[in-house]
N, C-alpha and C positions, 0 to 999 in steps of 0.2 A: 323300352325306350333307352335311347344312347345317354347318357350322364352330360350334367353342362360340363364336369371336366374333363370326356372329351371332347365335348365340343369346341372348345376352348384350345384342347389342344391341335384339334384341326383345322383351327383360323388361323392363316395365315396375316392376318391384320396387321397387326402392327409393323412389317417391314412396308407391306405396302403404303402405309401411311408417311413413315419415313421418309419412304421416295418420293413420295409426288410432293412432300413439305418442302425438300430437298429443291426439287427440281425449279418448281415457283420460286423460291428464295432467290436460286440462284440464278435468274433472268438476267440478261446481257443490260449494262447500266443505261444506253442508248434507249430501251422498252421503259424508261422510268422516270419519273419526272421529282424533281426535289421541291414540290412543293409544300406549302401548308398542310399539313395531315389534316383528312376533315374525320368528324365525329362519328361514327358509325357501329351500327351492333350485327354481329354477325348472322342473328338468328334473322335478321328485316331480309337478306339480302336471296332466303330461300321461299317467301312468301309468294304467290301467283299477283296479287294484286299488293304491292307496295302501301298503297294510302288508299284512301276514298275517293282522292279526286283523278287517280290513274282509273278508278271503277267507273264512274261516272261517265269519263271520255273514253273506257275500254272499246275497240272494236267487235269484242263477242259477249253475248249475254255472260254476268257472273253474277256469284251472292253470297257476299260474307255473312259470319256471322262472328261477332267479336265478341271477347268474357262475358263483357254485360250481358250480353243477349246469348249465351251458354251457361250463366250464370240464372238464369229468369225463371225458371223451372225447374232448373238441377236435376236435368234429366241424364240419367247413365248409361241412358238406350240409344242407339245412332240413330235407330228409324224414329224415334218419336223427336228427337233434336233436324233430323232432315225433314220432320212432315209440314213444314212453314218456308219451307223453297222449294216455288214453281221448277215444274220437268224433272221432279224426282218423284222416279215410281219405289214402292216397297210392299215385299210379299213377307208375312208376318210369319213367324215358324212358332217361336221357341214365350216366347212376349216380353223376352226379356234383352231383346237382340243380341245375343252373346254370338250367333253365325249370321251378320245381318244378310239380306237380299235385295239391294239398292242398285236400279238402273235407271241411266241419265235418258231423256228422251228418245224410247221406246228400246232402246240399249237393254236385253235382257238383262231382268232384277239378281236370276238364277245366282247366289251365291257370292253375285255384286263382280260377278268375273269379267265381265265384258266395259269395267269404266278402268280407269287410271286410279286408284287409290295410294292414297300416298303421306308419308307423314315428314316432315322438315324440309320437305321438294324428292325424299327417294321413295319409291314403291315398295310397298308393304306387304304385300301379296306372298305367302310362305315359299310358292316358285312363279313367280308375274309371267312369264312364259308356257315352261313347260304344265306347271297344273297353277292356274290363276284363283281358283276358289276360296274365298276368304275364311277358309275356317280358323285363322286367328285375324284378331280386329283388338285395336286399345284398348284402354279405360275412355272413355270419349271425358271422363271426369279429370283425366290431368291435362288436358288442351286447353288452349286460351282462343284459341282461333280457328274457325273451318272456313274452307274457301271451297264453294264451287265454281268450275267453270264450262261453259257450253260455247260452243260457236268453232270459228275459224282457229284459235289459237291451241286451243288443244291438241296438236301438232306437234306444240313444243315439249309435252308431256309424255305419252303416247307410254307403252307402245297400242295399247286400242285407243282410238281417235273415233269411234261411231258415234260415243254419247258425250262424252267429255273427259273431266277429272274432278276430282275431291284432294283437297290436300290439308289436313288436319294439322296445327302447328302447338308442337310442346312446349313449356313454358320454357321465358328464356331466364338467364340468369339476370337477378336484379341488380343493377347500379349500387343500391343504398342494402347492406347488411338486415336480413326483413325476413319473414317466414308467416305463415299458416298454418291454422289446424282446424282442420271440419272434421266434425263426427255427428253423423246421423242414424235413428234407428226408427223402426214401421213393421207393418202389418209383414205380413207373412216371414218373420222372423227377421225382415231386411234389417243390415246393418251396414255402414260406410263408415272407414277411417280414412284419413287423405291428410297426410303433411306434403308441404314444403317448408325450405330455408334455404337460403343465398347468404353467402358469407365473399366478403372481399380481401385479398391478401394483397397490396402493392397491384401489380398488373393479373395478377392470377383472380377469376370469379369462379364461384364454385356451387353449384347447385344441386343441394338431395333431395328427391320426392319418392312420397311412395301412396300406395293407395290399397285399400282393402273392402272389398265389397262382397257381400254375403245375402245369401236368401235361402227359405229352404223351400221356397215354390209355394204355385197357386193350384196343381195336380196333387191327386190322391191316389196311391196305390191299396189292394187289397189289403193289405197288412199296414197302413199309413205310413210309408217309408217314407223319407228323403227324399225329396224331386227337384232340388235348390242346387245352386251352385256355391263356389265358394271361386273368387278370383283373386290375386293379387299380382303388384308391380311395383317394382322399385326401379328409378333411374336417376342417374347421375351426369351431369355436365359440368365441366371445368374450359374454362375461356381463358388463353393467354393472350395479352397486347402486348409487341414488341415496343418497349420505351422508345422515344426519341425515336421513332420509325420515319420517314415521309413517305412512306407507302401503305404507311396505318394497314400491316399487318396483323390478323387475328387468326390464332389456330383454337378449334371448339373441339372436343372429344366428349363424346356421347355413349354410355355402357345402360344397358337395359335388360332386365331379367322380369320374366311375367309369367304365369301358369294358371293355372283353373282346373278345376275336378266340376263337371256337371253331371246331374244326374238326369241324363235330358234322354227321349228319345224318337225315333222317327215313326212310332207306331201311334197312329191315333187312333180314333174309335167310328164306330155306324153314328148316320145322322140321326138315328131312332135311338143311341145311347147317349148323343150328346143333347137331344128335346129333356132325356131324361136327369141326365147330369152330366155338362157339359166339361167338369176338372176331374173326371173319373178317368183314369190309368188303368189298363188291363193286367192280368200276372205274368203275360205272357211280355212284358217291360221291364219285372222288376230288377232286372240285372243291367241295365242298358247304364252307360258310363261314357262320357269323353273327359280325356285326360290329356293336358298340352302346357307343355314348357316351350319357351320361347325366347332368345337370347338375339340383341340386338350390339354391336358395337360398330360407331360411327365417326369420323376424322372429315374435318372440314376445316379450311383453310381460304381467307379471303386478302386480295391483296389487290390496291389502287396502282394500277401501273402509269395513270396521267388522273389529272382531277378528274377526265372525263372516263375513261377507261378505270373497268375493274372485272375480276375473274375471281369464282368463284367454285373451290374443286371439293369434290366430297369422296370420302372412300367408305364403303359400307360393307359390311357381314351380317347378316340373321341365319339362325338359323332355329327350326321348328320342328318337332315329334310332338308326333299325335298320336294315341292309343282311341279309337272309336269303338266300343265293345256294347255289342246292342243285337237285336233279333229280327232275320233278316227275312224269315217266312219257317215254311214247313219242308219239309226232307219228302216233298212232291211237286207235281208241276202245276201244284194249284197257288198261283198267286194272294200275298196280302189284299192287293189290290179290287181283286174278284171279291175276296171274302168278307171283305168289308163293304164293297158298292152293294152286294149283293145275297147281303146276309141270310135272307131266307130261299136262296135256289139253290136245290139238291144236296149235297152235301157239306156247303157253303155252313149251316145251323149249326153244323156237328165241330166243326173247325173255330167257330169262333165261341161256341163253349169252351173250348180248350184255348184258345185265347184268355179270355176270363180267368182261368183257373176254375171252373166251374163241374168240367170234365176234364176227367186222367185221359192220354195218351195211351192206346193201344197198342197200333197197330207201328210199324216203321215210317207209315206216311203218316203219322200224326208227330212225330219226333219233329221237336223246335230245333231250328239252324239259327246257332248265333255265331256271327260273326265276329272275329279278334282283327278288325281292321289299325293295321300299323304303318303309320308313313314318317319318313322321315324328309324333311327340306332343307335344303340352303339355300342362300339369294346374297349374291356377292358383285361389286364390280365400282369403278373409279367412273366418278361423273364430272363435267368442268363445263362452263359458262363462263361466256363473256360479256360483258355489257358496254357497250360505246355510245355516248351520248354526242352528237356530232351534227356537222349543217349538211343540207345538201341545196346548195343554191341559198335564195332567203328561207327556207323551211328546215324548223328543226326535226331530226332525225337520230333514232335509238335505235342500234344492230344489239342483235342477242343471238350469238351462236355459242353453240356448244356441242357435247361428244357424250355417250355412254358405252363403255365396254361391261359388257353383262355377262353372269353367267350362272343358272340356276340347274336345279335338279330336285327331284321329287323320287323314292324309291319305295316301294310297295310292298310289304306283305300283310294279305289276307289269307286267313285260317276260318275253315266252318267246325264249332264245336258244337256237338249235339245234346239234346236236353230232351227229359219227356216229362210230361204237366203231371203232378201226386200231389193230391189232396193240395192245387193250389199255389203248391212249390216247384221250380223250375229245378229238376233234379239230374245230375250229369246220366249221362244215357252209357257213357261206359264205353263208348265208340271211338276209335281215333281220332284226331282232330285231319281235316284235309286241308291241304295247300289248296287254295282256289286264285290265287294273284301274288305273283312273285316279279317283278320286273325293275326297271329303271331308267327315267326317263329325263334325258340332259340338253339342255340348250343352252347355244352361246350365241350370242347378237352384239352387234356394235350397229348403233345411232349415231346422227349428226342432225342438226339441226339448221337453221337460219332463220331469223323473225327481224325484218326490219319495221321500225312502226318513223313516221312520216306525219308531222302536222304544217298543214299549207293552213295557215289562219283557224278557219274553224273547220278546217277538214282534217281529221285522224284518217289514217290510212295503216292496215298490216297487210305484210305480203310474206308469207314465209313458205319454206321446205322441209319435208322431213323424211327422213332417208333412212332405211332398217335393211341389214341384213340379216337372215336369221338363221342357223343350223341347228339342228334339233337329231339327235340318237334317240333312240328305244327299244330298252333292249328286256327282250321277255323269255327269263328264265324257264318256266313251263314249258314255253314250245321252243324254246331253245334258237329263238328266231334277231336277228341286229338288224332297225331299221333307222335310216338314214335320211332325212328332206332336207331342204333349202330352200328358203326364197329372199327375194330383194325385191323390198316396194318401195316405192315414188310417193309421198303423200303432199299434196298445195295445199294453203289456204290463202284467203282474201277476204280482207274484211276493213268496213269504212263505218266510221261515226261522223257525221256532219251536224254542228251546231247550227241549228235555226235560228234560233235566237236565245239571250243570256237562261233561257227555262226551259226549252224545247229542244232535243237532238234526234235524229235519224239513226239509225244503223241497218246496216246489211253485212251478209257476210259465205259465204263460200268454203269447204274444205271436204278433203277426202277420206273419209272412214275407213277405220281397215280395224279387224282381229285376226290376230294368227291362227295357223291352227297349230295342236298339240303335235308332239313329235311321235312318230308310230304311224299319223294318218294315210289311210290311203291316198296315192294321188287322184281318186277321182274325187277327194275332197276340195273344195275351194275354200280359200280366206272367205273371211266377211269384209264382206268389203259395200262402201257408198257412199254416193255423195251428198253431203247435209248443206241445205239455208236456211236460211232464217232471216228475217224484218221486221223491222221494231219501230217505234217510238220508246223513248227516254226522257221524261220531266221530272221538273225539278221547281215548285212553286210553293211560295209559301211553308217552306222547311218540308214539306212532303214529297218521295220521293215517289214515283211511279215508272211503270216500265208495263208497257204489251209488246211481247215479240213472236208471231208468225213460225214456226217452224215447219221443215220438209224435209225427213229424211227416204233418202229414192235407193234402196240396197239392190244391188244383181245379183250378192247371191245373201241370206241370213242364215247361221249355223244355228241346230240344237245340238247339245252335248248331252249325253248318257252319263249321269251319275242317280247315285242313289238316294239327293237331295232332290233331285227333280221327276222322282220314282220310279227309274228303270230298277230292272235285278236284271236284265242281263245286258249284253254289250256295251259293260261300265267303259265309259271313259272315251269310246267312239262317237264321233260327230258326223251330223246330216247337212246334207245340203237344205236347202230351204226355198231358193230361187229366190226369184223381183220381188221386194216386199214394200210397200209403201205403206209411211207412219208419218204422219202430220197432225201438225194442233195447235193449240194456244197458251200463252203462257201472261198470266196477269201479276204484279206481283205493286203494292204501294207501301208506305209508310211512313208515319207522322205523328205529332202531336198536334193535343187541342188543348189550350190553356183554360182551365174552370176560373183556378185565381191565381193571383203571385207566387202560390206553392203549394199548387194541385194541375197535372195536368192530366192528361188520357193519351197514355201512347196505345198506336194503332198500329200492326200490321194485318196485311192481307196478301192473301196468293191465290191461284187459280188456274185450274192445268187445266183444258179440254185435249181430248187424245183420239185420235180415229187411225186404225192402221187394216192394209187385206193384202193378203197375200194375190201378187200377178199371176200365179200359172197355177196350173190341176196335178196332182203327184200323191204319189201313195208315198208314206213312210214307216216306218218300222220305231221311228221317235216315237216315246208315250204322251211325250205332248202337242202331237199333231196327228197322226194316224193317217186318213184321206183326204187331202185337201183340195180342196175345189175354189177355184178365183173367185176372191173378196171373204172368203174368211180372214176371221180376222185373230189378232194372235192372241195366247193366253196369257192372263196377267199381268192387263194393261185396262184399269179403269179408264172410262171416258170420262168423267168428270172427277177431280179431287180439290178441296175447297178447305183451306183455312184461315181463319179466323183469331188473332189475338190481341186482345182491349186490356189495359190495364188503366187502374187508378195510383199516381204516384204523390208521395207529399216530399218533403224536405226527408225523412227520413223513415222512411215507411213506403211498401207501396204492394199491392193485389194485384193478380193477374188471371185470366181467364183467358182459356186458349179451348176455340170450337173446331174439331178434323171430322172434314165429310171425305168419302172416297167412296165412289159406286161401285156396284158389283163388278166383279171381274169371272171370264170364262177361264176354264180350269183347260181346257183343252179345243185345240181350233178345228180338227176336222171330226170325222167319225170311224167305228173302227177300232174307239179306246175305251179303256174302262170309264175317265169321265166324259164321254162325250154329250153335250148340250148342261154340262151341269157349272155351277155359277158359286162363287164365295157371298158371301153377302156384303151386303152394302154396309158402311163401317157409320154412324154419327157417335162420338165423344167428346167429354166434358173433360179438362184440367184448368186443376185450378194451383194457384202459388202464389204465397205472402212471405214476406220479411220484412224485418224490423230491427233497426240500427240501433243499438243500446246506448254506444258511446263509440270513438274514434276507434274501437279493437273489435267490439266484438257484436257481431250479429247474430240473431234470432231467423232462424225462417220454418218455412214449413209446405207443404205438398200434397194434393191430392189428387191422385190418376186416377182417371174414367170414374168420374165423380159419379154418372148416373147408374155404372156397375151396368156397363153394355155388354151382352153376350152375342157372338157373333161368332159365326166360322170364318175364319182367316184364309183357311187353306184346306186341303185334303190331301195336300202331296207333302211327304212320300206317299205314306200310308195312311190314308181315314182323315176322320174330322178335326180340325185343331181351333182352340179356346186362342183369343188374345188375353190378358193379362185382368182380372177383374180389377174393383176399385182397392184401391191400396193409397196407405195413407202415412206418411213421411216428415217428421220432424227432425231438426238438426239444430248445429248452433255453427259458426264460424270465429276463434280468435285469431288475429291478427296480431306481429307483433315481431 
């Protein structure tokens, strides 16, 4: 892995920031109004929904989630923080979500590649273009805020528009000189340290956080190794306000360092070893390792060009090395896959004793193939938005345009080093190691947008554009081959809220889906590409909010990708066509309180997905998650029912909470043809439970118990074998403030 300093030396950052500071500054006086400076925080101005009551009157379904209610559970995992908003699916891996698999309304979960992920308003995705896979994701524990959004306006985010976006927001710098400190520790060795401090000098704010989370896992290897992760992250903001400005100038600069050592792998076991013990680890795992450093540094700059006008520019660098070092089958062409669906046919028995550590390695086709999977990322580029608050006739009217110059790259090398099973130990086979994936794959895109939003009385109105072009190289040292694509897409949307009355609103809404594809593809590959609606009601009664909205997304064509997350071993990295796929359903979602007495109440949420999707046409595929498809199958790992549930009892300073996640079985693959075909995850019911308790104005008490009933259930079977969620685990902490 390349060092942060040279990464560091290879950002070019900081001039770029200079110049677009530069350039804003110096705007022609005529663009600028000498008005009253008004009050503002830099970090508001990159949120998707501003306030509540821009969400309420939004034209597309969305669903915050603010401290409090991130704060309610202290949960550290994204999937179990997203399992309480409707139209998000999640395929569970790891239990710990350290590589979540989150997709927006039928929007495949794979790796969470197909949504908009995003943290301060920039995507996060190690290359958002050329390899979108999120195999790095936050702390979701230094966030204050998640926003999701679904509908028409997802446009303005992009670049996939199928499902929506997520945009996750860091703490900002506080006004008032203030800080925290949480430390928590639990069952399977968990531990959490998490500060902040805000400190104010004159015009300059100044923010340090860092966060430390630890486990050594709820898996058991032969020898009881390690199976835990260790993560940490420190990040830093500094906010200057130009004195005496009347354009209430704010420049923010944002520097972020994170990494993790997991000892996670993608081999899991038969469903006959998991009846028996389902956190058993075979030997043929015990070397499996991901290892990832991550460097973020960010320049934002916001300036009021008239009270009503303001622009908002951001210049961004990440970049990401990952070392994935794990075991990727046997040195024959007998798949994990096979050996594990199919433990007891023919030589399958003999293979996965040596799996086990059970039996030594004879012959050359018993020799373990571990992979030294090494990639490195960057994700760079200057983004601006405008915002104009303005009439059009008697109706008020807000334009929001803006630009992204992008440009990311991902470059590969994979090595097979070989091992053979003695006495239980994975012992070097003495063999050379082989190049098997050496490439590098670059894309540059420039975006523009336009979103105008339009209120005639009680009719909200969006109309916007959004416009991608995209170049993408690949270039594949092996076969010594440069390929080259391009495309330019067109994306609308349209979207209206109309108020019924002071409790009751309408919406519908309209827009075009698109995912790219990777650079390298052949041309007989198509985008993903479709068109999504959705209709709703939206109330609002007696302090409880409710929302049912109708969804229908109509794809002409949907892509699989071949990775090794979604259990291919071979044609890594290539994508299928899919054809017409229709994914429609329901989305319930309420919340409220109920007063017992003057200071006891029961807050209530509830959510509720129904999902139906089949593929339009018949096609054979050579994807492992499809095989033979025949019209009206329907896709894998997309519950038709998920259902939760969360009641609390709250007092003056004190309060419990109980949270119930149902999610139906899911099919592991749609047609026939593949090793899972006709086989199903189970169906998920779990208990969490969460109390705290305010001792005095600093310092809080609370405490945590996940999957209280200690549910065993297979989550998954991809890559390889059966996989456990998380058993019950139990989490105590304290919070002072001060």
């Amino acid at each position: 892995m390349r060092s942060i300093k040279t990464m560091l030396l290879h950002t070019t950052f900081s001039k770029v920031t200079l110049g677009i500071t530069l350039a804003l500054s110096a705007m022609p006086a005529t663009l600028m109004a000498a008005e009253e400076p008004k009050t503002s925080n830099i970090d508001d101005v990159i949120q998707i929904f501003g306030n509540q009551n821009a969400l309420e009157t939004a034209t597309g379904s969305g669903f915050v989630l603010n401290e409090t209610a991130l704060e309610q559970f202290e949960f550290d995992d994204i999937h179990r923080v997203l399992q309480s908003v409707p139209g998000v699916y999640i395929r569970e891996e790891d239990g710990y979500g350290l590589r979540p698999n989150i997709g927006l309304r039928g929007a495949t979960s794979e790796r969470s590649s197909k949504i908009a992920l995003m943290e301060d308003g920039v995507l996060i995705a190690p290359a958002p273009y050329s390899a979108p896979a999120a195999y790095y994701f936050p702390n979701v524990s230094r966030m204050t805020q998640l926003e999701v959004f679904k509908g028409p306006s997802a446009i303005t985010y992009g670049p996939n528009t199928v499902g929506g976006a997520i945009n996750m927001l860091s703490r900002a710098v506080s006004p008032e000189d203030s800080g925290e400190f949480d430390v928590a520790v639990g069952e399977q060795a968990y531990g959490k340290i998490h500060g902040h401090y805000s400190k104010n000098i004159d015009n300059i704010g100044i923010l340090v956080e860092g966060v430390h989370l630890r486990a050594d896992g709820f898996k058991t290897l032969p020898e009881d190794d390690n199976t835990g992760f260790v993560k940490n992250e420190v990040l830093g903001k500094a906010n200057y306000s130009f004195e005496n400005d009347p354009y209430n100038q704010q420049i923010q600069l944002k520097v972020g360092y994170s990494e993790e050592v997991s000892h996670e792998t993608y081999l899991g076991i038969t469903d006959a070893d998991f009846a028996e013990d389902p956190y058993q680890r075979y030997a043929g795992s015990q070397n499996d390792k991901f290892d990832w450093e991550h460097l973020q540094l960010q320049a934002s700059h916001y300036i009021e060009l008239t009270p009503d006008m303001t622009v908002v520019t951001q210049v961004y660098r990440r970049d990401f090395n990952r070392d994935w070092d794990r075991l990727n089958g046997f040195n024959s062409s007998r798949s994990l896959d096979t050996i594990l669906s199919s433990p007891d046919t023919g030589l399958n028995s003999r293979f996965l004793e040596i799996l086990k550590g059970e039996e030594d390695s004879l012959t050359s086709d018993e020799t373990l193939v571990f992979t030294l999977n090494d990639r490195t990322f960057y994700s760079q580029g200057v983004q601006s938005k405008l915002s104009w608050d303005t009439n059009l006739g008697d109706a008020d009217m807000t334009i929001d345009a803006g630009f992204r110059v992008h440009q990311d790259q991902v470059e590969r090398l994979h090595r097979a080093r070989y091992f053979d099973m003695v006495n239980g130990q994975m012992i070097f086979a003495g063999q050379l190691d082989d190049v098997i994936t050496s490439n590098k794959d670059t894309t540059t895109a420039i975006a523009a947008f336009v979103n105008s939003k339009v209120q005639f009385g009680d009719l909200h109105t969006s109309l916007g554009l959004r416009v991608e072009n995209i170049d993408g190289k690949s270039n594949d040292y092996l076969a010594q081959t440069v390929q080259n694509n391009s495309d330019t897409v067109v994306l609308p949307g349209l979207g209206a809220f109309y108020q019924i009355t002071p409790q009751l609103g309408i919406l519908a809404g309209v827009n075009k889906g698109f995912v790219p594809n990777s650079p390298g593809e052949e041309s007989s590959i198509k985008p993903e590409e479709s068109w999504n609606y959705e209709l709703g009601l939206r109330a609002n009664v007696a302090d409880w909010n409710m929302e049912a909205i109708g969804f229908f997304n109509d794809y002409s064509n949907l892509k699989g990708s071949c990775t090794f997350s979604s259990g291919c071993t071979t044609e890594l990295d290539v994508e299928f066509n899919g054809g017409e796929v229709d994914i429609y359903g329901l989305e319930l979602s309420a919340n409220g309180k109920i007063a017992i007495s003057q200071s006891i109440t029961l807050p209530i949420n509830l959510a509720y997905t129904h999902t139906q999707s089949e593929f339009q046409t018949t096609f054979d595929s050579t994807f492992s998650q499809w095989g033979n498809v025949v019209t009206g199958d329907e896709l894998p790992y997309l519950p038709k029912n998920q259902f939760n549930l969360q009641v609390g009892v709250a007092g003056d300073n004190w309060q419990l909470d109980i949270a119930y996640k149902y999610v139906a079985e899911m099919s592991e693959a749609s047609g026939t043809g593949v090793e899972l075909e006709g086989v199903y995850t189970s169906s998920i019911s779990q208990i969490d439970l969460a109390a705290w308790y305010q001792v005095n104005d600093a310092l809080r008490i609370y405490s945590k118990l996940d999957n209280l009933t200690d549910e065993v259930e297979i989550v998954s079977r991809r890559p390889f074998g059966a996989r456990p969620g998380k058993p019950r685990q139990f989490i105590i902490g304290a919070k002072y403030a001060f």
